[in-house]
DRENLUMFI-963116 format. One record per atom (N, C-alpha, C, CB): y, x, z; residue in one letter; residue number from 1. Coordinates in nm, 4 decimals, always signed. Each point is the difference from the previous one (the first is absolute). Glycine has a CB too. Layout:
BEGIN
+----------+----------+----------+------+------+
!        y !        x !        z ! resn ! resi !
+----------+----------+----------+------+------+
!        Y !        X !        Z !    A !  NUM !
...
+----------+----------+----------+------+------+
//
This chain:
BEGIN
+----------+----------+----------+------+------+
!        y !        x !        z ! resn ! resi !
+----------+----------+----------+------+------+
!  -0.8983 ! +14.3854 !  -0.5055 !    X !    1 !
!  -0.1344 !  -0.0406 !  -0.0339 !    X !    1 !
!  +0.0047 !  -0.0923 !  -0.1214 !    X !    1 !
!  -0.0730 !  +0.0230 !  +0.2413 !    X !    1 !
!  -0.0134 !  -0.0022 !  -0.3025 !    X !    2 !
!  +0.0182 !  -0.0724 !  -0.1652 !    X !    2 !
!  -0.0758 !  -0.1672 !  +0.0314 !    X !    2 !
!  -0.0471 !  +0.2861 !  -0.1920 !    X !    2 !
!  +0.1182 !  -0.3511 !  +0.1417 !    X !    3 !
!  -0.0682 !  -0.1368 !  +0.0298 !    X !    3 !
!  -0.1430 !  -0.0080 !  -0.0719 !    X !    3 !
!  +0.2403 !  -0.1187 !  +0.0169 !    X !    3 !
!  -0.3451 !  +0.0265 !  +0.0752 !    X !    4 !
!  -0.1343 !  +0.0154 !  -0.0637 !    X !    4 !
!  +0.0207 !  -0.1351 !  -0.1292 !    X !    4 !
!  -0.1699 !  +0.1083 !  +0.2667 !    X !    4 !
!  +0.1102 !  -0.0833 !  -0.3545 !    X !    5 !
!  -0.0153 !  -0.0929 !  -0.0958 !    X !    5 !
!  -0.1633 !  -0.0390 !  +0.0194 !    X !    5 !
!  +0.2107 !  +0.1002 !  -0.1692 !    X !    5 !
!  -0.1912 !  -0.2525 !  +0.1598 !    X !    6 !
!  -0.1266 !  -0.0912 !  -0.0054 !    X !    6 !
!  -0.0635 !  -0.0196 !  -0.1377 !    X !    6 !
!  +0.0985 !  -0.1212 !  +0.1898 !    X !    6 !
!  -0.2530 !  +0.1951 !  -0.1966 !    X !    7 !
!  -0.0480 !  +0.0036 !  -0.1118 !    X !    7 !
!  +0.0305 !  -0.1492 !  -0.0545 !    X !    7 !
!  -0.1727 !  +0.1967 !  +0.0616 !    X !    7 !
!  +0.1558 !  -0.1797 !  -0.2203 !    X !    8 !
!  -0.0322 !  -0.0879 !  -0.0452 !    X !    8 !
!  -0.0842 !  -0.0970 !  -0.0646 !    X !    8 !
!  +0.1191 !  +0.1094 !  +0.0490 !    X !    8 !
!  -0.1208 !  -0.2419 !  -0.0118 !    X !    9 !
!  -0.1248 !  -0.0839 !  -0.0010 !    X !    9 !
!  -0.0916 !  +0.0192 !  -0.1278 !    X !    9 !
!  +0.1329 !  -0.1698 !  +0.1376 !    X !    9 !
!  -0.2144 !  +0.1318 !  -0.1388 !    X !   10 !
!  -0.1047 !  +0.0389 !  -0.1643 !    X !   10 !
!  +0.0268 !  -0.1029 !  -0.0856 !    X !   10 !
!  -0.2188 !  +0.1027 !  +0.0952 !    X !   10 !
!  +0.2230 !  -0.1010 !  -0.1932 !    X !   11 !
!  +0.0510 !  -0.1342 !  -0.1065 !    X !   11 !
!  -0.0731 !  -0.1033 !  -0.0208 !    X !   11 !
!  +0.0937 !  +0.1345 !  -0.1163 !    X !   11 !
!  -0.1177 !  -0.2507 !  +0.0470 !    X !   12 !
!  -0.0416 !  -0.1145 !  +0.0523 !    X !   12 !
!  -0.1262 !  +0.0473 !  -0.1319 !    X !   12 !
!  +0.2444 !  -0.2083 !  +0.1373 !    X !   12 !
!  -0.2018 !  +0.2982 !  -0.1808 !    X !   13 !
!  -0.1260 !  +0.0440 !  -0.0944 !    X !   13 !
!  -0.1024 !  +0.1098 !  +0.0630 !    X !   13 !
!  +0.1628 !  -0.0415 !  -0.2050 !    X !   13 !
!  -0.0929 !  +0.1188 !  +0.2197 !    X !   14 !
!  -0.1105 !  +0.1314 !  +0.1316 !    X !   14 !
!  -0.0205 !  -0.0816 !  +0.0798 !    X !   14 !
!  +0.0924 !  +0.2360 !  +0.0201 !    X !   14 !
!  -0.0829 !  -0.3629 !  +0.0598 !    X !   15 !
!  -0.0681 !  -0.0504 !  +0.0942 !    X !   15 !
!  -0.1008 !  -0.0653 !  -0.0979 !    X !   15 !
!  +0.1812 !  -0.0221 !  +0.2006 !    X !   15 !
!  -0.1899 !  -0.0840 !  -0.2999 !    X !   16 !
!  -0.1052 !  -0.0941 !  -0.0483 !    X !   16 !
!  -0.1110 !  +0.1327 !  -0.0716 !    X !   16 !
!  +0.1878 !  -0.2706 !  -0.0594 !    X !   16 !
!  -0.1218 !  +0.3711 !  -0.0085 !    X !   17 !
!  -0.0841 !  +0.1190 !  -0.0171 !    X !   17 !
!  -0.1145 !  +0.0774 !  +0.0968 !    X !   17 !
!  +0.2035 !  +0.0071 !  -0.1174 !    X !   17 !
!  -0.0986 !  +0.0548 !  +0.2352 !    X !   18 !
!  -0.1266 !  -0.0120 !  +0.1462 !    X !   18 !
!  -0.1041 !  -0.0751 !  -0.0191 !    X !   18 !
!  +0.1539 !  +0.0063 !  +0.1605 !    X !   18 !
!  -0.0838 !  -0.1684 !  -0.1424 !    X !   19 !
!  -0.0894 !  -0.0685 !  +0.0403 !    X !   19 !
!  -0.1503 !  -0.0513 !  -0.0585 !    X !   19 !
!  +0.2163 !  -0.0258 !  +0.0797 !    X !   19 !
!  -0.1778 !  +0.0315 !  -0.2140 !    X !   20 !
!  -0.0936 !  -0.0483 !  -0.1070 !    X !   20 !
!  -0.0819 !  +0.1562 !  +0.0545 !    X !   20 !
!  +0.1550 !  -0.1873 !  -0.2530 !    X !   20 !
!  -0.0754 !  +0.2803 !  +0.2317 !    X !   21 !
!  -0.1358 !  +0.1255 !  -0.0630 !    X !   21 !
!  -0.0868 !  +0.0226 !  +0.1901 !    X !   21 !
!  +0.2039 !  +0.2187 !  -0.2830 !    X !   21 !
!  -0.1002 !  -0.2467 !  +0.3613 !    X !   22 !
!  -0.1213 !  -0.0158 !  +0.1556 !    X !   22 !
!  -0.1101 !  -0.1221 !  -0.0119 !    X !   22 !
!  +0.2126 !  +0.0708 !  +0.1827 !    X !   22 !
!  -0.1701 !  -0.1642 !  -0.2666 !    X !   23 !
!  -0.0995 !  -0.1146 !  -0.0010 !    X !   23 !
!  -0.0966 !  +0.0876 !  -0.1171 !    X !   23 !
!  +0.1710 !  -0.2673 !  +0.0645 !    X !   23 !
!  -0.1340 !  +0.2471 !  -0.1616 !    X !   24 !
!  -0.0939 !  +0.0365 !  -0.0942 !    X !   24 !
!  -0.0699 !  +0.1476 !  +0.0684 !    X !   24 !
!  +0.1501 !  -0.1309 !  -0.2248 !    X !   24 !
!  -0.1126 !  +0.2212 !  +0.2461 !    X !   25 !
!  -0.0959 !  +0.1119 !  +0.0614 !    X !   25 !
!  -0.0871 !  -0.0146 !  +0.0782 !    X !   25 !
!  +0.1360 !  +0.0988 !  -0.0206 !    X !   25 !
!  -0.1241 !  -0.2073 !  +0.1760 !    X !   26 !
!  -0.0615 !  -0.0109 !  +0.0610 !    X !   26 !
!  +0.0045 !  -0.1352 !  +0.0828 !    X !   26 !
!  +0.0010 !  +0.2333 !  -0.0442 !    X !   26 !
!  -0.0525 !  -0.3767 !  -0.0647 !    X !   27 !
!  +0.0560 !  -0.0930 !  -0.0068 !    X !   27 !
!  -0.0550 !  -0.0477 !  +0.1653 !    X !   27 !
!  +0.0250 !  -0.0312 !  -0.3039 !    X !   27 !
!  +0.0218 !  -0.0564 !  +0.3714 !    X !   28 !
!  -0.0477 !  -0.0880 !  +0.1359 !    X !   28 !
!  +0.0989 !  -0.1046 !  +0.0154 !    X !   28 !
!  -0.1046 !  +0.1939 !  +0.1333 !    X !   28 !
!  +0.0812 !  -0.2864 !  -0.0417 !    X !   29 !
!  +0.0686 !  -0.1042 !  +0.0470 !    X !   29 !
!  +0.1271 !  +0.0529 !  +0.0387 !    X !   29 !
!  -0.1947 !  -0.1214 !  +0.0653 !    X !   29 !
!  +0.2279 !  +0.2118 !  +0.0468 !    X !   30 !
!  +0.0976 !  +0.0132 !  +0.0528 !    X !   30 !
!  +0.1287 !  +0.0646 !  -0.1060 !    X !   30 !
!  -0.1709 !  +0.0078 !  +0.2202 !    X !   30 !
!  +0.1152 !  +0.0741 !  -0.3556 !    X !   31 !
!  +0.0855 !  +0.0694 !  -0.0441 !    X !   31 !
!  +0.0493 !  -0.1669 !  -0.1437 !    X !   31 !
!  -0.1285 !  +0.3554 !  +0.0932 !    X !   31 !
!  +0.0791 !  -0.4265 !  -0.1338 !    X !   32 !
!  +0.0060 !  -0.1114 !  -0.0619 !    X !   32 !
!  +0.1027 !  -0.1005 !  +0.0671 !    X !   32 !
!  -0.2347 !  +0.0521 !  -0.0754 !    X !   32 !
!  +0.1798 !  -0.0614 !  +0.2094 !    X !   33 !
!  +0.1533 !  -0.0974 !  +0.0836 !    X !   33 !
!  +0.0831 !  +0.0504 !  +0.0073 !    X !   33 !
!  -0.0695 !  -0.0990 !  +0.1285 !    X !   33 !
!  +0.0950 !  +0.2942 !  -0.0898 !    X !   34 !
!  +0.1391 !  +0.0333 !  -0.0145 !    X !   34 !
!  +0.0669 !  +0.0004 !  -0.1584 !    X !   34 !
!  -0.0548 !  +0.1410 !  +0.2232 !    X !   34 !
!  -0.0061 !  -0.1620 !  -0.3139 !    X !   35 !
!  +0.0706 !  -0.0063 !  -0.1516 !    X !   35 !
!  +0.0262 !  -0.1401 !  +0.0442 !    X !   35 !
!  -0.1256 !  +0.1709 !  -0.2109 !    X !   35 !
!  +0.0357 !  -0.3247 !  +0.2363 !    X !   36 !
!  +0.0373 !  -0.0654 !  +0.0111 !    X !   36 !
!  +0.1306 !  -0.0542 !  +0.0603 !    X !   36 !
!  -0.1995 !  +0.0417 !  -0.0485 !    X !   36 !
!  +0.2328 !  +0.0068 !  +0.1716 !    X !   37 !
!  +0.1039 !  -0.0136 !  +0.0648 !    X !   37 !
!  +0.1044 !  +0.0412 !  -0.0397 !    X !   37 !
!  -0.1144 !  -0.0077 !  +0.1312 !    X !   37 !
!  +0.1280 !  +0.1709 !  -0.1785 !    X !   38 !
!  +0.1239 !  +0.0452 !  -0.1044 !    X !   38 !
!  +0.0450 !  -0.0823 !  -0.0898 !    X !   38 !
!  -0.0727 !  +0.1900 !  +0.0078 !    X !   38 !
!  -0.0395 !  -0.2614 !  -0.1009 !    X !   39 !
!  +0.0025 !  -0.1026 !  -0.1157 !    X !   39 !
!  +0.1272 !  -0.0766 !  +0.0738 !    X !   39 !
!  -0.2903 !  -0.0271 !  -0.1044 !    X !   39 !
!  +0.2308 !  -0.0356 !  +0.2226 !    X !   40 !
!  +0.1125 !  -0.1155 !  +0.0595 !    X !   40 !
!  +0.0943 !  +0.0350 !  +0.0068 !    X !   40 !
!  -0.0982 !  -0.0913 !  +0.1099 !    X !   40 !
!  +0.1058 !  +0.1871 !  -0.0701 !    X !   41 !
!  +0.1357 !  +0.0826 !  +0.0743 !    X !   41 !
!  +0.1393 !  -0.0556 !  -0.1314 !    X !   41 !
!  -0.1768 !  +0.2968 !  +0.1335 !    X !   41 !
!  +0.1504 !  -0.2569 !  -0.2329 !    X !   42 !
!  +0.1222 !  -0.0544 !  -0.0928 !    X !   42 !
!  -0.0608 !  -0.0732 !  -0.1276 !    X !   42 !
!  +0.1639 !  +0.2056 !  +0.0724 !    X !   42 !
!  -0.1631 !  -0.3209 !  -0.0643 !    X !   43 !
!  -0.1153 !  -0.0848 !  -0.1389 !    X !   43 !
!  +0.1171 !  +0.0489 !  -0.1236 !    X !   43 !
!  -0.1453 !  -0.3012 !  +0.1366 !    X !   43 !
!  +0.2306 !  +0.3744 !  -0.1482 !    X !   44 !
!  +0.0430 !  +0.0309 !  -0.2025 !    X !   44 !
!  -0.0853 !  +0.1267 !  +0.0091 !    X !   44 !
!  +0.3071 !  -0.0794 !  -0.0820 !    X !   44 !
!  -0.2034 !  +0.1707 !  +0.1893 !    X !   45 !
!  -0.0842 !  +0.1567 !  -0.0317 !    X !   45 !
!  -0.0549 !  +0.0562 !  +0.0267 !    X !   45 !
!  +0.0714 !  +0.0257 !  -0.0365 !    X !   45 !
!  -0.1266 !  -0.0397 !  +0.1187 !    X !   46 !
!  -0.1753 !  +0.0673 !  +0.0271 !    X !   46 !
!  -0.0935 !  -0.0109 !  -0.0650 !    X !   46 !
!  +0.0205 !  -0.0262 !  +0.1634 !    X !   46 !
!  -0.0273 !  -0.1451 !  -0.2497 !    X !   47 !
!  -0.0803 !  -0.0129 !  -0.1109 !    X !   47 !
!  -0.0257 !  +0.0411 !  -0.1118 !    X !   47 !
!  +0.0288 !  -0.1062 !  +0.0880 !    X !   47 !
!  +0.1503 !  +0.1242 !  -0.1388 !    X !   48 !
!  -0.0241 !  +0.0822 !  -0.1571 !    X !   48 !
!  +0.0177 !  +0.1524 !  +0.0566 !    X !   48 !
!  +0.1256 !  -0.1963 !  -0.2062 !    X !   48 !
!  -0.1417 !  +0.2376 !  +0.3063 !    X !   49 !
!  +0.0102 !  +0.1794 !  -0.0036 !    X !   49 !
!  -0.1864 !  +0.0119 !  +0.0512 !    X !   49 !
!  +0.3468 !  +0.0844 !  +0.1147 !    X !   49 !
!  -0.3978 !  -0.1839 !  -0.0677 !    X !   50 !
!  -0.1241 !  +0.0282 !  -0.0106 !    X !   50 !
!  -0.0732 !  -0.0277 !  -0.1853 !    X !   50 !
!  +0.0102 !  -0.0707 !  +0.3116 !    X !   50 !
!  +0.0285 !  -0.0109 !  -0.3722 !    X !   51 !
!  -0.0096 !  -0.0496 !  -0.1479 !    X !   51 !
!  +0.0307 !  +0.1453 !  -0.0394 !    X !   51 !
!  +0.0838 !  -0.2807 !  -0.0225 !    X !   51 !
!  +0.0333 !  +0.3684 !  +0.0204 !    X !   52 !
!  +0.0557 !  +0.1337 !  -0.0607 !    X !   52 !
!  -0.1239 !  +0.0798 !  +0.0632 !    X !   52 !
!  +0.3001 !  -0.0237 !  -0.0094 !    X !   52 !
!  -0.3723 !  +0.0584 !  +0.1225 !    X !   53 !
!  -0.0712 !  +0.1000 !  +0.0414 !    X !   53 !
!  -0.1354 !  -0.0377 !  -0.0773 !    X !   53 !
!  +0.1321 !  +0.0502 !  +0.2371 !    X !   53 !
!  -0.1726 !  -0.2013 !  -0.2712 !    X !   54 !
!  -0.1532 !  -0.0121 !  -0.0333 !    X !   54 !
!  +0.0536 !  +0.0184 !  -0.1514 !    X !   54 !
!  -0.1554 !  -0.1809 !  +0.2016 !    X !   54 !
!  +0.2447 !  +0.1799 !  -0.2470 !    X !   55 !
!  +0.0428 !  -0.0119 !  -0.1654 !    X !   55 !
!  -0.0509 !  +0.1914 !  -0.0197 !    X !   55 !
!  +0.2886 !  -0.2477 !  -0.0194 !    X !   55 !
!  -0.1683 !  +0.3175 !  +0.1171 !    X !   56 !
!  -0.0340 !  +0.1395 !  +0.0230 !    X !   56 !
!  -0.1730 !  +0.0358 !  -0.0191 !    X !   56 !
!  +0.2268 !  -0.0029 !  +0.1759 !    X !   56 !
!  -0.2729 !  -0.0261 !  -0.0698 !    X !   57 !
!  -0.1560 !  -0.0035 !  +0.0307 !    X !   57 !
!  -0.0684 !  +0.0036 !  -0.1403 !    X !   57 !
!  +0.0190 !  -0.1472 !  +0.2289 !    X !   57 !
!  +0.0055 !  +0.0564 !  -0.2751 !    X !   58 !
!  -0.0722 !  -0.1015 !  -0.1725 !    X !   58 !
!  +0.0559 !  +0.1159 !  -0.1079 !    X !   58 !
!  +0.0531 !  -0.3378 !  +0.0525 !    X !   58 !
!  +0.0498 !  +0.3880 !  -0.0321 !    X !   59 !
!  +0.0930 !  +0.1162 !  -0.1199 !    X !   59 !
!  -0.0887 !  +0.1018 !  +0.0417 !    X !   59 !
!  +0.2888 !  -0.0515 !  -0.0170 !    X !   59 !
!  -0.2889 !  +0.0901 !  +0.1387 !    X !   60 !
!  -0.0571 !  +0.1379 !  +0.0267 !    X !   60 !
!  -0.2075 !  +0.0085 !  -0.0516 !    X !   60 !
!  +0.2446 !  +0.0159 !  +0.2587 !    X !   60 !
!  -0.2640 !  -0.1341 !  -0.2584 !    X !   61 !
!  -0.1308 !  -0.0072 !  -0.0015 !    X !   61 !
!  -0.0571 !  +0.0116 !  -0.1594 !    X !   61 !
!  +0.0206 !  -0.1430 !  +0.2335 !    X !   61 !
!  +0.1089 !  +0.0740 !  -0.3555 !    X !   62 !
!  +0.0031 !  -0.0160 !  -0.1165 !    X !   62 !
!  +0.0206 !  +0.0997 !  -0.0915 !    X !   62 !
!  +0.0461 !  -0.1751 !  +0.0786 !    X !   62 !
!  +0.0477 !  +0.2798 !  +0.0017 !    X !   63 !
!  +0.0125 !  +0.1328 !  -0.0578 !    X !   63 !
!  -0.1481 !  +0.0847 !  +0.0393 !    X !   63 !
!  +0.2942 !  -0.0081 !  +0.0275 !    X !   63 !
!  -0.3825 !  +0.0074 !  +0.0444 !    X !   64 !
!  -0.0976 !  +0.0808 !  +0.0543 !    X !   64 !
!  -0.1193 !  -0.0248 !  -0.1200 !    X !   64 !
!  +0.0798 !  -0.0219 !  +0.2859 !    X !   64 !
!  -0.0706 !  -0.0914 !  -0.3204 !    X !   65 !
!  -0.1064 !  -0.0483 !  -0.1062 !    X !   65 !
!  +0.0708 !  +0.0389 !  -0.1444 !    X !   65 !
!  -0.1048 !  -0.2207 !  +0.1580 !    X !   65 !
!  +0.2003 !  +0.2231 !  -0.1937 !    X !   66 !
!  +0.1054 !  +0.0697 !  -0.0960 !    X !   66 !
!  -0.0821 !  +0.1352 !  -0.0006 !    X !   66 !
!  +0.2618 !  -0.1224 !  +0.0629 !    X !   66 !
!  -0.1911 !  +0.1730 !  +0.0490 !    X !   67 !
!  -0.0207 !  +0.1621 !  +0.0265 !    X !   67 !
!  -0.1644 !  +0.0296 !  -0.0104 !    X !   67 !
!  +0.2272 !  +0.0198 !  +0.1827 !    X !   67 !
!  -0.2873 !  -0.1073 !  -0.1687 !    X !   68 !
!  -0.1673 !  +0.0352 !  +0.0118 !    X !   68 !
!  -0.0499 !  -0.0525 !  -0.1680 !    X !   68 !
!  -0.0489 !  -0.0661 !  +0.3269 !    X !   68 !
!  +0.1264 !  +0.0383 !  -0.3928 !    X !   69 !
!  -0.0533 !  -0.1110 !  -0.1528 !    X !   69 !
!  +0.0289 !  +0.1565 !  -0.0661 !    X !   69 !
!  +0.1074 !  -0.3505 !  -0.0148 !    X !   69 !
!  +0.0773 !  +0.4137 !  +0.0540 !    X !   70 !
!  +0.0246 !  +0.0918 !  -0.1142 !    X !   70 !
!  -0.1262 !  +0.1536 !  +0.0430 !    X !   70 !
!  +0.3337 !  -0.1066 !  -0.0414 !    X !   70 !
!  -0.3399 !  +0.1309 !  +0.1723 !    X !   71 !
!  -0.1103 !  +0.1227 !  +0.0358 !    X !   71 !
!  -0.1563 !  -0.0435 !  -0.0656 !    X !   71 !
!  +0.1404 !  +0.0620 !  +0.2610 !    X !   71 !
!  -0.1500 !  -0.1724 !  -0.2557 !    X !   72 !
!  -0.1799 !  +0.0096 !  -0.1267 !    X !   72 !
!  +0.0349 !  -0.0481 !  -0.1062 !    X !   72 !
!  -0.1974 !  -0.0575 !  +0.1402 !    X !   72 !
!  +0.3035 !  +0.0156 !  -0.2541 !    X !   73 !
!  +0.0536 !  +0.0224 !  -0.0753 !    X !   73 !
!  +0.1127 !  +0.0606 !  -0.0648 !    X !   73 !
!  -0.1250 !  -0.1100 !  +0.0613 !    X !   73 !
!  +0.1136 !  +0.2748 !  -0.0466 !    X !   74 !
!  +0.1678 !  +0.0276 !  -0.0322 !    X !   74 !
!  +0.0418 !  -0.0186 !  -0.1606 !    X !   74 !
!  +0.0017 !  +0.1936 !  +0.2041 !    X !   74 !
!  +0.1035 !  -0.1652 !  -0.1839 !    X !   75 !
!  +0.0784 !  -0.0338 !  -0.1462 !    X !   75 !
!  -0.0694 !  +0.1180 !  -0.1217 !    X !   75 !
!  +0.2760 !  -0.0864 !  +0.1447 !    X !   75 !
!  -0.2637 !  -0.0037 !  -0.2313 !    X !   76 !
!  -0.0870 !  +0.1285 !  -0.1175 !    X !   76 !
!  +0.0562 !  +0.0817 !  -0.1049 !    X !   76 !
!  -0.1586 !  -0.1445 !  +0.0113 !    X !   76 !
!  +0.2946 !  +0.1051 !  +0.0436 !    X !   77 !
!  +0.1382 !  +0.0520 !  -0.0892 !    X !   77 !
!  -0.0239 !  -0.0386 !  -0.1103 !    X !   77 !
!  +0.0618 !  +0.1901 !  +0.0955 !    X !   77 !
!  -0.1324 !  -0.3065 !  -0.1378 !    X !   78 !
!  +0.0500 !  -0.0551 !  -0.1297 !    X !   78 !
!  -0.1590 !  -0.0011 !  -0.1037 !    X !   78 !
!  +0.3058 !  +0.1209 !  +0.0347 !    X !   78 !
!  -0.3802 !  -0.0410 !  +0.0277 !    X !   79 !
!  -0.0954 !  +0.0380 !  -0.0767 !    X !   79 !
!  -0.1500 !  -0.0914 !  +0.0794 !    X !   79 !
!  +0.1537 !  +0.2734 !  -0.0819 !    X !   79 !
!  -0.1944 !  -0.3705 !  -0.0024 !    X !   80 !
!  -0.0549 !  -0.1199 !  +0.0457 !    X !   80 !
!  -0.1237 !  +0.0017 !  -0.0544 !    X !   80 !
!  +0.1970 !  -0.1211 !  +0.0228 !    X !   80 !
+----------+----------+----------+------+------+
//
């Protein structure tokens, strides 16, 4: 019988990721204290891998307005 292997845990970034986008989707008290409590859980890294997911968040949101500036202005190949 093949030994079972124990999945492995989610990274301290896929967890602050979850967490932000369950708060932000469908924000309430209860889903805010469990980010809170994770927060505690390790005060170096839980903080900056939640900092990396809202940095993520802020990149992904900055390219959409990019992407929406070049579709009602496209490039005019030069001819102005």
């Amino acid at each position: 019988m093949a030994p079972q292997i124990a999945p492995e845990a989610p990274s301290a970034d896929e967890t602050a990721w979850r967490l932000y986008m369950e708060l932000r989707e469908r924000p309430c008290r209860t889903r805010a204290l469990k980010l809170t409590h994770w927060l505690r859980e390790d005060h170096v890294v839980h903080p900056k891998a939640l900092e990396r997911a809202l940095r993520l968040w802020a990149l992904a949101g900055a390219a959409m307005v990019v992407s929406r500036r070049r579709n009602l202005h496209p490039p005019t190949g030069g001819i102005e």
